[in-house]
N, C-alpha and C positions, 0 to 999 in steps of 0.2 A: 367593767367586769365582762360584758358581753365580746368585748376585745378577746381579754383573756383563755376564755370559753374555747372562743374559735379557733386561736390558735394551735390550743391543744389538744381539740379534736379531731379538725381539718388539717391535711396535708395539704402542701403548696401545691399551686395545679403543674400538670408536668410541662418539662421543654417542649418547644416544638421539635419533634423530629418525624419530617413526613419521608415517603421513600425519596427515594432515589427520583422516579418516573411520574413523582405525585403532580399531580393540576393545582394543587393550592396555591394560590400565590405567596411568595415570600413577604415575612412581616417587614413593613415599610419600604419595599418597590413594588409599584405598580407592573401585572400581567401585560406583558407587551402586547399590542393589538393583531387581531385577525389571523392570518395565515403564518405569519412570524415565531407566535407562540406554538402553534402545531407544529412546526417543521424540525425549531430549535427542539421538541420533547421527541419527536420520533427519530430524528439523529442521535440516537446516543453512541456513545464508547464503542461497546462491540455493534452496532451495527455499520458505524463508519470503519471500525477495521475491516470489517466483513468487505463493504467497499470501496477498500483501496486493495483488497487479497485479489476482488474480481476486476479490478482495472488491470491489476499483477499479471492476470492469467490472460486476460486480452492482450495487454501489449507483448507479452513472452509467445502467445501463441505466435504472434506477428513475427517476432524476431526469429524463432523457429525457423516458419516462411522464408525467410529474408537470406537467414543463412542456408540452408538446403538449395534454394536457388542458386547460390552463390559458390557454393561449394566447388564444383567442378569449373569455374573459372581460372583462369591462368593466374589471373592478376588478384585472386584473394586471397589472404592471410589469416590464418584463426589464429588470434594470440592468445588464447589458452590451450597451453599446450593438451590436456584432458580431453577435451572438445577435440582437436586437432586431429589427434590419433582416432578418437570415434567418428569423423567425417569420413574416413577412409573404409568405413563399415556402411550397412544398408542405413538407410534414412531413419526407418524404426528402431534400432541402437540408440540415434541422435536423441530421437524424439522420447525415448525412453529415458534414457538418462533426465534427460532437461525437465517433464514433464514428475519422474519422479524425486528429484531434487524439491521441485518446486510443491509439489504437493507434501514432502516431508517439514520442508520450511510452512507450508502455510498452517498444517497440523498443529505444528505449535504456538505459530501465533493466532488461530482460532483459540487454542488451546486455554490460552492466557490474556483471550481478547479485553476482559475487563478491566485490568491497567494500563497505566497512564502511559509504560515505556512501551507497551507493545505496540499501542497508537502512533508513537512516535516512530519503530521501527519500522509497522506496516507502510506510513508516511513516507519513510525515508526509502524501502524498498521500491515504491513506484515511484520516488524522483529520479532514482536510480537506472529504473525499466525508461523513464521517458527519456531521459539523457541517450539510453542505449541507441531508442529510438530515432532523436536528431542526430544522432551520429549515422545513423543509416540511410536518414534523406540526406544528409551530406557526402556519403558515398555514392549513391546513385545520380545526385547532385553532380558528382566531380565527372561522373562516369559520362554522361552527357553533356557537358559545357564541357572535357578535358581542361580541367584546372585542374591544379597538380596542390595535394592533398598533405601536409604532412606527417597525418595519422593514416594515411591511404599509404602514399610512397615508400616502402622501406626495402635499403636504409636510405637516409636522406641523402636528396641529389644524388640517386640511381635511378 
């Protein structure tokens, strides 16, 4: 009878549901030891898009650099056409454009930093930036050994 009783005065105790950023450890795995469990809580979602936005801006500042230097070489080529035509303008045109391009792109993915695809995309935007990036030690690479370049050279065998 005292079964009974309880039942039907006591409500079941609730789910676990702690937050998101909670310290509790999850039921049946053990809190990972020492510095591992801090590190894995203070990287979350939006703060690792936040930095991969700010590697974004460092390697794009670089590229900037890279092409403005380069601009007025004989032997460079912008293959965007966009870019192309504004190389032919002051450096701040350049720097304007690219700068506010990029800050419109990051707006939104701040914007929307706390899903899964934005992480994905901020990820995928600085694999993008670093690729831009060994292609540019490969240009200065070719420019000093003269090895001949296939993404340098156009068109091929000229």
């Amino acid at each position: 009878m005292a079964l009974a009783e309880r039942s039907v005065t006591e409500a079941p105790p609730p789910p676990d549901r702690r937050a998101v950023g909670s310290s509790a450890p999850r039921a049946g795995r053990p809190a990972p030891p020492g510095r591992r469990a801090w590190f894995g809580r203070a990287l979350t979602r939006p703060r690792r898009v936040l930095l991969a936005l700010a590697a974004v801006w460092v390697v794009s500042t670089f590229d900037l650099y890279f092409t403005l230097q380069e601009r007025a070489a004989t032997h460079f080529v912008e293959l965007n056409p966009l870019a192309g035509v504004l190389l032919d303008q002051p450096p701040l045109a350049v720097a304007t454009f690219k700068f506010a391009l990029l800050a419109f792109g990051s707006v939104i993915l701040v914007t929307l930093r706390r899903h899964s695809v934005t992480e994905l995309a901020a990820w995928f935007l600085l694999t993008v930036k670093i690729y831009v990036a060994v292609r540019w030690f490969a240009y200065f690479d070719s420019l000093v050994t003269s090895k001949v370049d296939p993404f340098i050279t156009w068109p091929p065998g000229g």
